[in-house]
C-alpha positions in Angstrom: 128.3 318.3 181.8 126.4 315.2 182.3 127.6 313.0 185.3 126.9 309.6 184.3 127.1 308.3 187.8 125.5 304.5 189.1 122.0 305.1 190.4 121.2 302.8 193.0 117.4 302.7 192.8 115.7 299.8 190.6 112.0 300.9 190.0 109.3 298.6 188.9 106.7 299.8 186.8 103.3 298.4 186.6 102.3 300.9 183.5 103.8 300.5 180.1 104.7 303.1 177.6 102.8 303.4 174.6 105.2 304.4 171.0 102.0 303.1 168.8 100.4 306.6 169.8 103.5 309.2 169.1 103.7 311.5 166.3 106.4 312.3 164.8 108.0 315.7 166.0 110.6 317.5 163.3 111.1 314.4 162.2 114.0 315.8 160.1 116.2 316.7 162.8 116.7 313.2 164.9 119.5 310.6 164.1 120.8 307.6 164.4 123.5 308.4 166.8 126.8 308.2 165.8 129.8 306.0 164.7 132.0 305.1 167.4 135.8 304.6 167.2 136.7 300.9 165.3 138.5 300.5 168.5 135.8 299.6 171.2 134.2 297.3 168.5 130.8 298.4 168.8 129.6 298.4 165.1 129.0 301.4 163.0 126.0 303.0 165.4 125.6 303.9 169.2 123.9 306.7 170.3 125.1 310.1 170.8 125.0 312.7 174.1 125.8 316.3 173.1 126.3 318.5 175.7 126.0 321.8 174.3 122.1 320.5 174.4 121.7 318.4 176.7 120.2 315.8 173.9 120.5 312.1 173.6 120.2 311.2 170.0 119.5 307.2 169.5 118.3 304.6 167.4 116.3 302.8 169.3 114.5 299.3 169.1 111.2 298.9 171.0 110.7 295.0 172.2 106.2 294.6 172.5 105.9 292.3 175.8 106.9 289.3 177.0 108.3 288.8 173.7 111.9 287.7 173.0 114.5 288.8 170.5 114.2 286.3 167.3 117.1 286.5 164.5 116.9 288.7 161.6 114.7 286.7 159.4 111.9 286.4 161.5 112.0 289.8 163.8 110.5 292.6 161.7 106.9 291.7 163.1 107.9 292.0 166.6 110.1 294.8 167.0 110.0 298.5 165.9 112.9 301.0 164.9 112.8 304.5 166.2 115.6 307.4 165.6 114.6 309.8 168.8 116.1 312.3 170.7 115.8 313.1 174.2 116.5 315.7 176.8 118.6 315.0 179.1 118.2 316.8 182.7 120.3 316.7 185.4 119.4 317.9 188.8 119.9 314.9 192.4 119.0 312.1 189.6 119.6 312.0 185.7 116.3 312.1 183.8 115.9 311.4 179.9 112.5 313.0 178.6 111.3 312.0 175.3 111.7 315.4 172.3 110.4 313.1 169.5 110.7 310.5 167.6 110.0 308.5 163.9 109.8 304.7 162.8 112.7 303.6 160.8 112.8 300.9 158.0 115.3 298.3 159.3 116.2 298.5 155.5 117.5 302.0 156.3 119.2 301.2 159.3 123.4 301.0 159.0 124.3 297.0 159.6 127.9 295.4 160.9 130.3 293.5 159.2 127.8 290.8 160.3 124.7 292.1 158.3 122.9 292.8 161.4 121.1 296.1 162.1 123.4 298.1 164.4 120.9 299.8 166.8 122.5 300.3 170.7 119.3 300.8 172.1 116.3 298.9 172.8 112.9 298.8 175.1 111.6 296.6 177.4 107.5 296.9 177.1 107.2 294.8 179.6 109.2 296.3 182.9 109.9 299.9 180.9 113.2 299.7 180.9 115.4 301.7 178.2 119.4 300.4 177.9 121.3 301.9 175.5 125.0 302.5 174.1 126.1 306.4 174.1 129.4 308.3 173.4 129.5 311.0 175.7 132.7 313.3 175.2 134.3 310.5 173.3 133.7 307.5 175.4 131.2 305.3 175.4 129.0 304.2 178.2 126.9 301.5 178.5 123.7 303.2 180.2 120.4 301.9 181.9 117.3 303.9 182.5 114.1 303.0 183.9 110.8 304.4 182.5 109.2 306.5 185.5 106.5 308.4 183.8 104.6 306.5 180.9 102.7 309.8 179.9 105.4 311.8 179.3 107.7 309.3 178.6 110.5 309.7 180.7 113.1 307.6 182.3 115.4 307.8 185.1 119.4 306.9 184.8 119.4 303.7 187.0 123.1 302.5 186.0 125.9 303.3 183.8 129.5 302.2 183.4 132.4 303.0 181.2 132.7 300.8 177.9 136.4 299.3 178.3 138.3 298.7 175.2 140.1 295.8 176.5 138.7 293.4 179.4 139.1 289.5 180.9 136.0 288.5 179.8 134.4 288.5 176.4 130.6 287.2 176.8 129.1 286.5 173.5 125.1 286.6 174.1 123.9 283.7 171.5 120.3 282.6 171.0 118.8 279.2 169.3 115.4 277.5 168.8 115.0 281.2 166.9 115.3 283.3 170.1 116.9 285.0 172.7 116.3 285.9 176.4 118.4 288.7 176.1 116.9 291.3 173.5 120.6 293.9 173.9 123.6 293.3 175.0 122.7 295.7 178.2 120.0 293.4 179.3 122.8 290.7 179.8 124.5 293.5 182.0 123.1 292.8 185.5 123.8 289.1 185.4 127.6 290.1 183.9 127.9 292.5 187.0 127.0 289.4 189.6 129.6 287.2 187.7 132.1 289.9 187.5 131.8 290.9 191.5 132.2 287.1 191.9 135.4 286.9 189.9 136.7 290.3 191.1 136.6 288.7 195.3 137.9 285.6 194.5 141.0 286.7 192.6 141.3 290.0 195.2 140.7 292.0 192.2 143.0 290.7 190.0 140.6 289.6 187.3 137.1 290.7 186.5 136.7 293.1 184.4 133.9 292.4 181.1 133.0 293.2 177.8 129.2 291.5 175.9 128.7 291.2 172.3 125.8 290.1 170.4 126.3 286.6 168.7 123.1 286.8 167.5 120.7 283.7 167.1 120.2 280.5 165.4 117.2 279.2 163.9 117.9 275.6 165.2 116.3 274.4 168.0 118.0 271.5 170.4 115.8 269.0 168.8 117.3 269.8 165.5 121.0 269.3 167.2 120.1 266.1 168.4 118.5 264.5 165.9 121.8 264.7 164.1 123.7 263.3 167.3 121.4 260.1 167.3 121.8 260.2 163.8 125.8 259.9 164.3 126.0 257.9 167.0 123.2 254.9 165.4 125.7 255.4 162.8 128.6 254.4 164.9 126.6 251.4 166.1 125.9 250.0 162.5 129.0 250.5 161.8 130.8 248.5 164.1 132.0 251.5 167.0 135.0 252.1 165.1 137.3 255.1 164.5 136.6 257.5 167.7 134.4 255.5 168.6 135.9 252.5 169.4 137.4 253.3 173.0 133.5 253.1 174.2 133.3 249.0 172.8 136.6 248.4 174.4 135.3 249.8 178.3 131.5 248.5 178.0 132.0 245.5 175.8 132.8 242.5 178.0 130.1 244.2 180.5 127.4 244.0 178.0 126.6 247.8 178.3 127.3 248.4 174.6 125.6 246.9 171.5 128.0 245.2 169.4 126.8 242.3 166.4 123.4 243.1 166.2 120.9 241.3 164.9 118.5 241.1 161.8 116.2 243.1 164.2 118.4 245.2 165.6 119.4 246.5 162.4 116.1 246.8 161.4 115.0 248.6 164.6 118.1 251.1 164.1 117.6 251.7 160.1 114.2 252.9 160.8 114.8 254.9 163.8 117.6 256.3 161.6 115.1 257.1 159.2 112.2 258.3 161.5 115.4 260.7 162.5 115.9 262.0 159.4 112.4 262.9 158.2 111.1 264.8 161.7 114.3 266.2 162.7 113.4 265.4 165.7 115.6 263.5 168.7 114.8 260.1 169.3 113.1 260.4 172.6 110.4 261.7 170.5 110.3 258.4 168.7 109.7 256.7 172.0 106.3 257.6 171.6 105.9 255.8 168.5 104.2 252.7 167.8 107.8 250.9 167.4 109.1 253.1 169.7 107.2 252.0 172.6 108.7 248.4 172.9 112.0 248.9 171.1 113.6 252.1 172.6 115.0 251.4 176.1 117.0 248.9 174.9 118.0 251.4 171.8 118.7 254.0 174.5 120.5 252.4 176.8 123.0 249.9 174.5 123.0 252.6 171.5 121.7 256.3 172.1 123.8 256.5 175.6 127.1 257.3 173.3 126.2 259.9 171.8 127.2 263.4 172.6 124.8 266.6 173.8 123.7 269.0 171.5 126.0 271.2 172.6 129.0 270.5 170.2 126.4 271.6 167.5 125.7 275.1 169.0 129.3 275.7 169.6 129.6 274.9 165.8 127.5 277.2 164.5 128.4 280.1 166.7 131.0 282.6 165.4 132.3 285.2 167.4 131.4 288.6 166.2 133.3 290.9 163.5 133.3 293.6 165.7 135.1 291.0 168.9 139.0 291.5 168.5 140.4 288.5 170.2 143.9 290.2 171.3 141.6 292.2 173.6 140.3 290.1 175.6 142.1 287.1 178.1 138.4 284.3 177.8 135.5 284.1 175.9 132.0 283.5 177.3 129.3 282.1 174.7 125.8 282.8 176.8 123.4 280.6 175.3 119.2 281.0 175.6 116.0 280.4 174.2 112.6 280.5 175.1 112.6 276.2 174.4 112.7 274.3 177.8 115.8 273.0 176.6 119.5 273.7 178.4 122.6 272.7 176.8 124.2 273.0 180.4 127.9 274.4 180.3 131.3 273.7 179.6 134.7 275.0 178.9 138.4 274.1 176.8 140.7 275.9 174.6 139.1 277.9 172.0 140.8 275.3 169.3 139.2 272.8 171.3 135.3 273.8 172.0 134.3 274.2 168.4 133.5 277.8 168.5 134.7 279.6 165.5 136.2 283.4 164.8 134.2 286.1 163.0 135.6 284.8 159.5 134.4 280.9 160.4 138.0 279.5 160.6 138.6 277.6 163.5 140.7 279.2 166.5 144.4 278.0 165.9 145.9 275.9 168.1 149.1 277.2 169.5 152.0 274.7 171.0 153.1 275.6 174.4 155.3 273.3 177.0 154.2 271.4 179.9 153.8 273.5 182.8 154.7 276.7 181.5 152.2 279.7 180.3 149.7 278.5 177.8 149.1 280.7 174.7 146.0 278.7 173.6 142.9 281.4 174.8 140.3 279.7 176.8 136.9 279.6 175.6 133.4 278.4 177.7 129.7 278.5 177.2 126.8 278.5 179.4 123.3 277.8 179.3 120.6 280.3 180.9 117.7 278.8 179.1 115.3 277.5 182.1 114.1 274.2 181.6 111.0 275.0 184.0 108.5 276.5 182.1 107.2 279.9 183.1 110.6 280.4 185.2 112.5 283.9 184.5 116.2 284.5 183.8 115.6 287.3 185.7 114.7 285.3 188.9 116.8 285.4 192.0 117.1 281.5 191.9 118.2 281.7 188.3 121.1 284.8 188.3 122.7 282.9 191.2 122.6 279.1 189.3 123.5 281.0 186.3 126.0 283.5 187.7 127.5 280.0 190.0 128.0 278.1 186.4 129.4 280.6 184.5 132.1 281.4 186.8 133.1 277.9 187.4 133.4 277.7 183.7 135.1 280.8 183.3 137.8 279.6 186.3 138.3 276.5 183.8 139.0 279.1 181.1 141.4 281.1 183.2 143.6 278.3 184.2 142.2 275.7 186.3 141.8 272.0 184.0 139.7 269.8 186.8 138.1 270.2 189.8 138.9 269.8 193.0 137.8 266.6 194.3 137.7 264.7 198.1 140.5 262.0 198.5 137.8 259.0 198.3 135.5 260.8 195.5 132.1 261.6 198.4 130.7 264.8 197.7 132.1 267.6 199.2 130.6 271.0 198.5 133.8 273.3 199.1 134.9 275.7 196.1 133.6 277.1 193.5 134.8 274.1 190.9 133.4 271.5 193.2 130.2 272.8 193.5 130.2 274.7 196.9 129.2 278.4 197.1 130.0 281.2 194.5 132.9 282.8 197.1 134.5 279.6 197.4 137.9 278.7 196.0 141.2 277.3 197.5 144.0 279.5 198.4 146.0 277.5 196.8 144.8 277.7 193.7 144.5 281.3 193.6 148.4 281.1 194.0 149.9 278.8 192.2 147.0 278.5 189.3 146.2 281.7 188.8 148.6 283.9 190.1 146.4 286.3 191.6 147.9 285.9 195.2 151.9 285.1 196.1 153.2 283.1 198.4 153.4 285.5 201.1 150.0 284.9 201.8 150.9 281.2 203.2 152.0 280.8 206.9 153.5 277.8 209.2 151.4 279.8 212.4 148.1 279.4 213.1 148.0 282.1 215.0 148.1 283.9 212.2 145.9 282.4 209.8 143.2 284.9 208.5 139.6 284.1 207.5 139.1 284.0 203.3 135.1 284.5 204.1 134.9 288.4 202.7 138.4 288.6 202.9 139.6 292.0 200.6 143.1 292.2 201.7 145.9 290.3 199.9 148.8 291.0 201.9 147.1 288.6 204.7 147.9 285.2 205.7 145.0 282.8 204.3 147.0 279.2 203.9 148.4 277.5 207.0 150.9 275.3 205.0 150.9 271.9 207.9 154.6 271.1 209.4 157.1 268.6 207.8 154.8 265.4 209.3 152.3 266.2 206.8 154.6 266.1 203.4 154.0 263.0 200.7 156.0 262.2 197.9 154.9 263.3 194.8 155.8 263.8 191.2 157.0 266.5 189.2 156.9 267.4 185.5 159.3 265.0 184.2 158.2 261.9 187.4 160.9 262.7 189.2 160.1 262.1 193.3 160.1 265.5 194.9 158.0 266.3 198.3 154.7 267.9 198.2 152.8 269.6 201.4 149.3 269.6 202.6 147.6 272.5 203.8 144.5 274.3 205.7 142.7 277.2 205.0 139.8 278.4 207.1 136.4 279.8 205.9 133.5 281.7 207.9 135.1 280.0 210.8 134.8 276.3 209.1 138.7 274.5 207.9 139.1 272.6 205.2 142.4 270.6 204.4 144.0 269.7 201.2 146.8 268.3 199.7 148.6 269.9 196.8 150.7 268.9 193.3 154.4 269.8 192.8 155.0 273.9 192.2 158.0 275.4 191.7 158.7 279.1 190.8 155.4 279.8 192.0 153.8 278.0 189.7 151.5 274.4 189.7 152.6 272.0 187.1 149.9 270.0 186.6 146.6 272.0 186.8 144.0 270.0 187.8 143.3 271.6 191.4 143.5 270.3 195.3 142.9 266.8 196.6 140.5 267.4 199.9 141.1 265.1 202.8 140.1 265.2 206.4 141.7 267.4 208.8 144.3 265.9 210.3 147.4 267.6 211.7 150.2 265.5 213.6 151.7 268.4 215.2 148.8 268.5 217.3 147.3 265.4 219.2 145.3 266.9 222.3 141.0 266.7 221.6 138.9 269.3 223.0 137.9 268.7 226.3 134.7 270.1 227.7 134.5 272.9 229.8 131.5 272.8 231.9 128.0 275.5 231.9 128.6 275.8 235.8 129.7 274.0 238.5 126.8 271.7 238.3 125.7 271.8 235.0 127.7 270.3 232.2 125.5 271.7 229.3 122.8 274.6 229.0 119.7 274.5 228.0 117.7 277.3 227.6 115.0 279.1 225.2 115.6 281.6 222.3 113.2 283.2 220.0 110.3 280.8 221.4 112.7 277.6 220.5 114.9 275.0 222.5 118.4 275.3 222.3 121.3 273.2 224.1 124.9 274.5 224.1 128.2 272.5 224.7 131.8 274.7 225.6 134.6 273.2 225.0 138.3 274.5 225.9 139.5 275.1 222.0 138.0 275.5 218.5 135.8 272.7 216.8 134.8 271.4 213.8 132.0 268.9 212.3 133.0 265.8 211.6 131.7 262.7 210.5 128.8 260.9 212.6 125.8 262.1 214.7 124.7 263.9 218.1 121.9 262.0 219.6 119.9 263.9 222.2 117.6 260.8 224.6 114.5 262.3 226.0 114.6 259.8 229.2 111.3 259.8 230.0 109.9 259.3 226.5 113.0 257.1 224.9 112.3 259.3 221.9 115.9 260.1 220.3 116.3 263.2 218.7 119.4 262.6 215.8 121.4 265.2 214.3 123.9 264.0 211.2 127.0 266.2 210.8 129.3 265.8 208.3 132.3 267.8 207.9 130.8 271.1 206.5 127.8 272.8 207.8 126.4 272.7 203.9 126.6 268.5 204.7 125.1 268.6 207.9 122.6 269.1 210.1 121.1 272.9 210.0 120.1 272.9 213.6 123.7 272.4 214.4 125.6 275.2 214.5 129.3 275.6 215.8 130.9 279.2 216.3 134.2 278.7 217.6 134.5 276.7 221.2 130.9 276.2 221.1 128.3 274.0 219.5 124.4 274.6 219.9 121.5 272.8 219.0 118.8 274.7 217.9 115.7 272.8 218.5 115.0 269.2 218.5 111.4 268.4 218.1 109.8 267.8 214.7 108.8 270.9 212.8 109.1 274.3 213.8 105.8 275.6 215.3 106.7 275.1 219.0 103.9 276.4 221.7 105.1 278.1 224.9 104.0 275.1 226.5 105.9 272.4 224.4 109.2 274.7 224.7 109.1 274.6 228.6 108.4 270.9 228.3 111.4 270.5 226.1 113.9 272.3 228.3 112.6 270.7 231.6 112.7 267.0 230.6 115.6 265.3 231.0 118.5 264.0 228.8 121.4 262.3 228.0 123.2 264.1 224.8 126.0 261.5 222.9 128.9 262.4 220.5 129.3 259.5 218.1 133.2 259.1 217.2 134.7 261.5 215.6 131.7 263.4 214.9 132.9 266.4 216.4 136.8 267.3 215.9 139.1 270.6 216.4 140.9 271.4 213.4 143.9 269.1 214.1 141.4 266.1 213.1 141.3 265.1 217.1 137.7 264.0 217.9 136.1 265.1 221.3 136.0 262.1 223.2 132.4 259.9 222.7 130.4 260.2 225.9 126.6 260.4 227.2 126.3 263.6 229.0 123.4 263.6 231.2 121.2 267.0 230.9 118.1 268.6 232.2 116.3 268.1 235.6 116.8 264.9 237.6 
């Protein structure tokens, strides 16, 4: 029996395989594959593995390269149809070897509900890489090989997974501008998996788990969609900035920002941009260029144009999720948009009543009344752009699976629960969690409790000493919120703005804390869902600083060389933490002043400054990197004095070493 077991090994192929050449071999005996149960909601073809054979029988479509999928209308040029078979051989690796194959008509291929062709598999020309849909022994796996001999045309099993029925997330891959980075639902499956090991760590794996569906693709392009936004919004202008529009005249109008009573000429100016709009479908940036353009649209842009919404509203309206989707099956739903245009329509989620985005029969999702603070039947629904506005630039790029990957999952975290984002107390940017744009294995503990459930309340402590790191961290049944003592509760409001008492807390990541302060929860439960307030660490229990322990007995600091570079260390008798400020190292001799900002989390700060428990280090201090053995030696023999500003290092209580020169270096 075939084992259809995760290969690890990603080859890349420089050679291509050639279909143009093959003949057709007993043409007679290959077929399309086979219908699946109605149940996974795969469409009425996938292919099939028989094991009394050995034989992969497939429809497969064949992509030429560097070519995206287009829609229906416009695709027979560029892709090809083959029904092939192919040997499947298993021995310490799981090889696919071409038996034959013949070109089918898309006329005679079966279609979905939708009236597109239902063929699971498709080629890559360009990297050789075959991904495919197959029911082996009645279940279906989504499978991955990778062409490793273009002569005989055979692949290699690279990846494979089981097809689940039901799963958290439904991704619906949807193209516009008449295209699609994605040519199969597989190709979408790497970037899924990066999402989905995201998901899975933040939520201990309580959540993660994905299905992808082909949307397929609209012939509209962003220009289109936005020529009909100016449209709407020069509309609004004319017309006085009434109905929904009329909260925007009541904030900008006293300020000026906003036209209101125009003139002869301004009326003019908009009629014919309105018209210019309507002939070339085309948004009105484009009419910037224009001979009119040129001296009337800045102010048209910034008193009119800046009202209107994104294109985005647009693509969410013309996107239906597919016939074969069944929405009880799945918790989210995740519309992937791309193109090849340099266009991105960025991301965003809301209810699925509330996004625009439409069920397989074009009725709108229906909204479903639930009560304040309690579970919300209304599904959550987001979309995300992976178009690349940089032309040339891959989705496949590192650079552009983790953007992608970092945006989808904050959107999907919106989906699952969360309504805002966790902000810092006075609004400054502060790049902690995943839905305030820190890193992708970033989210409050707090949430994950009392927003999402996927950790209980045994996970919070009153001891420190028992406070466990959440960088990596696998185990739920640790302690990963320090909830502060009694001196750090604040009145707050409940549900019905009644006065109760909220707490403030700390939670510790890759050695770094962060503190918040948290909205009314009862039952284990938030009742108001837009996330933590961050503040700056401050603890009342605890009002000793760090004091400095010294090198040696006559040396307060050390100075010494690694990997061909200065470096300066500080000891101090407890834990630290960057706060606000700078370190200022004084050559004495020169009066040159080396500065290094800090600013409450190493992303903020200074890289050369690096703090592992009791310690901080300076790693180098002249500028650039490319130090000679000669200019190091001179470094750490000159002499010093190395200043703390105030409070700009702290220990996790919020007490700030004490702001001193520290004289270092030869005398």
């Amino acid at each position: 029996m075939l084992s259809l077991q995760p290969r690890c090994s990603r080859l890349i192929l420089a050679a291509t395989i050639s279909f143009s050449g093959m003949h057709s071999v007993n043409a007679a005996t290959p077929s399309f594959g086979t219908t699946p149960p109605a149940g996974y909601g795969l469409g009425p073809n996938v292919g099939l593995f028989i094991s009394d054979s050995s034989v992969l029988s497939a429809c497969i479509a064949v992509y030429p390269q560097a070519m995206a999928r287009r829609s229906s209308g416009s695709g027979a040029a560029e892709v090809t149809y083959y029904q092939a078979r192919l040997a499947i051989r298993q021995t310490t690796k799981v090889t696919a070897r071409l038996l034959d194959l013949a070109i089918i008509a898309p006329s005679d291929l079966p279609r979905n509900r939708d009236g597109a062709v239902s063929c699971s598999g498709s080629v890559d020309m360009s990297t050789g890489r075959y991904d495919d849909v197959v029911m082996v022994n009645g279940t279906p796996y989504n499978l991955t090989f990778q062409l490793t001999d273009p002569v005989n045309i055979e692949f290699e099993l690279t990846d494979s997974s089981i097809v689940p029925e039901r799963a958290d997330v439904a991704f619906v891959l949807r193209g516009y501008a008449d295209s699609t980075l994605f040519r199969s639902v597989n190709a979408f499956k790497s970037d899924a998996q990066v999402f989905s090991n995201a998901l899975r760590a933040l939520s201990f794996g309580a959540v993660g788990s994905y299905r992808i569906f082909d949307g397929g693709v609209d012939l509209n392009s962003a220009d289109n969609y936005a020529a009909i936004q100016n449209i709407a919004v020069i509309d609004a202008a004319l017309s006085g900035w009434t109905g929904s529009w009329a909260s925007f005249r009541e904030r900008d109008e006293a300020r000026g920002l906003i036209l209101v009573n125009p003139s002869e000429h301004e009326k003019a100016v908009l009629t014919a941009l309105r018209a210019w709009l309507v002939e070339n479908k085309q948004p009105a940036s484009n009419w910037a260029s224009t001979a009119m353009g040129r001296t009337e649209y800045q102010w048209v842009s910034n008193k009119v144009l800046r009202y209107g919404a994104s294109a985005a509203s647009n693509f969410m309206a013309a996107t239906r999720l597919p016939s074969d989707l069944d929405v009880d099956k799945f918790r989210i739903f995740g519309v992937i948009f791309s193109s090849e245009d340099n266009y991105n329509t960025s991301a965003a989620a809301n209810r699925c009543w509330n996004i625009g985005i439409k069920t397989a029969s074009g009725e709108p999702f229906a909204r479903i009344d639930g009560w304040a603070g309690g579970p919300n039947p209304n599904k959550g629904c987001f979309y995300s752009d992976y178009s690349s506005t940089i032309p040339g630039r891959l989705v496949s790029e590192p650079s552009s699976v983790a953007v992608n990957s970092l945006v989808t999952l904050h959107e999907a975290v919106h989906s699952l629960g969360q309504g805002g984002h966790d902000r810092f107390i006075d609004g400054s940017y502060f790049p902690y969690s995943v839905m305030n744009q820190g890193r992708i294995d970033q989210y409050p503990i707090w949430n994950r409790i009392y927003l999402m459930g996927w950790l209980g309340e045994q996970t919070i402590t009153s001891d420190l000493a028992e406070l466990a790191d959440t960088y990596g961290a696998t185990d739920p049944t640790k302690k990963y919120l320090l909830k502060l003592g009694p001196a750090s509760d604040f009145a707050c409001e409940d549900e019905f703005g009644r006065v109760q008492t909220c707490h403030r807390y700390q939670e510790k990541y890759n050695g770094t804390y962060v503190q918040y302060r948290a909205v009314h929860t009862k039952d284990g439960q938030a009742y108001f869902k837009g996330g933590v307030t961050f503040e700056p660490l401050n603890d009342p229990s605890d009002r000793v600083a760090p004091a400095l322990v010294p090198y040696s007995s006559s040396a307060a600091v050390q100075v010494y060389v690694q990997d061909g570079l200065p470096h300066l260390r500080v000891n101090f008798n407890e834990s630290i933490q960057l706060g606000q400020g700078e370190i200022i190292l004084t050559d004495l001799d020169t009066k040159a002043n080396y500065r290094f900002k800090v600013d409450r989390l190493p992303d903020l700060s200074d890289e050369r400054v690096k703090i592992i428990d009791k310690s901080l280090t300076l790693n180098s201090w002249y500028e650039g990197s490319n130090y000679s053995a000669a200019r190091t030696a001179q470094a750490v023999n000159a002499r010093y004095t190395l200043t703390f500003s105030d409070g700009s290092i702290i220990d996790r209580a919020g007490n700030a070493v004490v702001a001193r020169d520290l004289t270092v270096g030869k005398n």
